[in-house]
N, C-alpha and C positions, 0 to 999 in steps of 0.2 A: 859293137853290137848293132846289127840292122834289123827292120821290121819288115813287114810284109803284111798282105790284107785277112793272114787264117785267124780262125778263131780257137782262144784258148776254152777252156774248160771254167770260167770263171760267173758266177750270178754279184752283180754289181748291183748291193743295196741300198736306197737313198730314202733317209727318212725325210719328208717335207713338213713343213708349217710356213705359210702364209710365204712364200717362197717365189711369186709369180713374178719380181724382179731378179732374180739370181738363179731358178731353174733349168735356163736354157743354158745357160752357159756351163753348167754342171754336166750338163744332158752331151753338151757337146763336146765336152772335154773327153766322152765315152766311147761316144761312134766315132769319134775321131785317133781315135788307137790304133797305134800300127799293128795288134794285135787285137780284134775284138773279142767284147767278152761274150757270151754265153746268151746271155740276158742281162736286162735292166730292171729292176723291181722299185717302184717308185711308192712311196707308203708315204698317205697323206694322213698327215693326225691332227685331221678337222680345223683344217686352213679354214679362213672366211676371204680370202681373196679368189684370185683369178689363178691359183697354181694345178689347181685340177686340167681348165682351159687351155694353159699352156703344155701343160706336158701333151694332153691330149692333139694338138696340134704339131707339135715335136712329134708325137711316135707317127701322121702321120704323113709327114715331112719325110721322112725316116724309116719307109719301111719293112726294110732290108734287115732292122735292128729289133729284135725280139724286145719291145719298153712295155713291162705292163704293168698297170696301177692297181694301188690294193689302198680301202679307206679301212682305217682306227673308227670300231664304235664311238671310243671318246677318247679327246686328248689325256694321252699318260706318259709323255715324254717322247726325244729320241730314243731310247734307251729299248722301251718295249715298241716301236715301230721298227729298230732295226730285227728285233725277235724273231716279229711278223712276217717281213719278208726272210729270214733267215729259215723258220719254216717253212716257208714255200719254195726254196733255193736248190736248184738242179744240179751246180753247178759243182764241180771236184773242191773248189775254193770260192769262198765269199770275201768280196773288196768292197769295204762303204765308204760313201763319199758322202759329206756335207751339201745340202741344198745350195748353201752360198759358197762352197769351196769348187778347186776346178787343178784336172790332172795334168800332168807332162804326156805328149804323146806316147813318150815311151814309157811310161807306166807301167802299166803291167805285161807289157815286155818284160822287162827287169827284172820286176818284181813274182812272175812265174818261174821265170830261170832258174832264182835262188832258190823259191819254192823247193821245186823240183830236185836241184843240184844239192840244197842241204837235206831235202827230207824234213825243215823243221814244219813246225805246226803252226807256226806266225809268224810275219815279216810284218817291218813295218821303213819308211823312210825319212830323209830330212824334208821340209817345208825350207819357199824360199816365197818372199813378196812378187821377186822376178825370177820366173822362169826361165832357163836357155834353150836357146833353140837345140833341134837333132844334136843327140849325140854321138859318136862315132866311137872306135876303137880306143884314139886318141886319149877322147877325154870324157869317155863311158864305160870307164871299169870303176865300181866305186867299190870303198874299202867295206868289208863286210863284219860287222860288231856282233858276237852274240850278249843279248842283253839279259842279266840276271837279276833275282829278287831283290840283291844288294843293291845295286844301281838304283832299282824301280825305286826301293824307299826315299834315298833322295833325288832321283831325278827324270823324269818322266818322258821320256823322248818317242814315245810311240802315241801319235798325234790318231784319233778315229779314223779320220780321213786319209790317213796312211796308210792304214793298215791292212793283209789280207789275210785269212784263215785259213785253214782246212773244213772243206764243209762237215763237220763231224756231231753226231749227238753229245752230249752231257755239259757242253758249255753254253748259256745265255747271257747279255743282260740282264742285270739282276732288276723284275719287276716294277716300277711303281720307282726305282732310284734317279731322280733328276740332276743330282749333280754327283762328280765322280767314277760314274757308272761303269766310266770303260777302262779309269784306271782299277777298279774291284776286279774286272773283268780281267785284265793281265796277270794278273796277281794270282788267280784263279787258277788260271792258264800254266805257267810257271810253276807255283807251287803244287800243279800235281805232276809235276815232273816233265813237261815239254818247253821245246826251246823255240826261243824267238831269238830271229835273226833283224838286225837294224844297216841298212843301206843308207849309207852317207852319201847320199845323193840325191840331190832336189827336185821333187818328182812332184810335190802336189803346192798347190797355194789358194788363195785366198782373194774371191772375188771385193767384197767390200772392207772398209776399214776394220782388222782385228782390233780386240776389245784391248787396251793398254794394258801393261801389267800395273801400273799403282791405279788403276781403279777403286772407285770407292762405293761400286752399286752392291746393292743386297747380293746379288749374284755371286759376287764373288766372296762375301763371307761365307757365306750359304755353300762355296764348294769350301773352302778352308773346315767347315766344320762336317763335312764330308770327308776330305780327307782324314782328320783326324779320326775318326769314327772307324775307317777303313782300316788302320792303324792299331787300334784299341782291338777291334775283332782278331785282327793277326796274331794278337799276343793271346788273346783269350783262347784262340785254337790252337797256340804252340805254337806258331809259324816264325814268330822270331820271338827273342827276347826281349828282357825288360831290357838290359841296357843297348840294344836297338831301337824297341820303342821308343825310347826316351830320344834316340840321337835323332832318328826318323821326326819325333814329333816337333824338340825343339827345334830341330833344321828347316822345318815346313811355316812354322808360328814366327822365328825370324826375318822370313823371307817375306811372309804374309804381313808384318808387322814393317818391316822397311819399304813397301810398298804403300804402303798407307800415307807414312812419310812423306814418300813422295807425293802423293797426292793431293794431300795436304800443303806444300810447299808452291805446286804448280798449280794449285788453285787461286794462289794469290796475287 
């Protein structure tokens, strides 16, 4: 697969907080596409740094590339900033990207293609620490997974910063939710009957050090009983069963629970 300088039909939304060391390179991960998109919608939710400054400097660095900034009355998560610019989004398909994460050029190359080629209603990709350079014919066909509700309960491979949509009404962010929000939001997706497709193929990463999996900050209890919680409503709406629930939960609380371990072990 080759690129070229057109632009696809896409609104790239980036929710920021205090973001003024890892913006640019987000920013640049975007205009830098062999495909660009559409626009940039950059949603700041009441940084106290210099991320305003910098983008503002980027867009006019940049001004070939439609970047425009929208501020959050008050901090209330990624979740309802991506909302924000999702209401404002032009674009045939919305693609979010993390403040501190950063794309493969061929990005949403790729990830339009499938779009397009399956019809489905979500794509999402792998993450890799190291990116590879262009990829060619050769060794840029990647395998194409349709991901289902089964999967989802235990296993989560559609990362935010993967992912792109169909710009369509009746799906958000669910309000005011800080942690797990996007995997409620898949679930959502799915369970009214549309498919997501997953591209094993390493297209996005991660500017600073990601957070370890045996961590032991609040954070990540705080998503662990989010998850659960996500869980619990599934069964309450009929979406799966109890003996799903149950495999779903205790598969999630294991996982959570040997992570710990770890953490506890490597602390010493």
């Amino acid at each position: 697969m080759t690129g070229n300088s057109m632009t696809v039909p896409v609104s790239v939304i980036i929710p920021c907080y205090n973001s003024e060391r890892t913006i640019r390179n987000a920013l640049l991960s975007v205009v830098q596409q062999s495909q660009r998109p559409l626009e940039i919608i950059c949603v700041d939710d009441c940084s106290q740094d210099g991320t305003i400054e910098v983008i503002k400097s980027f867009a006019g660095e940049f001004s070939q590339q439609s970047v425009r900034i929208e501020r959050m009355p008050e901090n209330d998560g990624p979740g309802s900033a991506r909302n924000h610019g999702w209401d404002l989004a032009k674009g045939d398909y919305v693609a979010f990207l993390d403040s501190d994460d950063f794309w493969h050029p061929q990005k949403l190359e790729f990830q339009v293609a499938v779009m397009r080629e399956q019809d489905c209603f979500g794509s999402s990709h792998r993450r890799s620490p190291n990116l590879p350079g262009l990829y060619d014919e050769a060794n840029g066909t990647p395998q194409e997974i349709s991901i289902s509700t089964s999967e989802l309960l235990f296993r989560n491979r559609i990362v935010t910063s993967a992912v792109m949509l169909k710009n369509q009404p009746g799906f958000r962010f669910r309000p005011g939710m800080r942690y797990c929000e996007d995997l409620q939001l898949w679930f959502e997706i799915l369970f009214a009957g549309n498919s997501f497709v997953y591209l094993d193929l390493p297209l996005s990463s991660l500017s600073g050090p990601e957070e370890a999996p045996n961590s032991l900050s609040s954070a990540v209890v705080k998503m662990e009983k989010s998850k659960q919680g996500i869980f619990r409503e599934l069964r309450q709406k009929h979406r799966i069963s109890m003996s799903q629930l149950y495999a779903a939960s205790s598969f999630s609380l294991m996982k959570f629970v040997f992570r710990r371990m770890q953490g506890m072990f490597a602390g010493r």
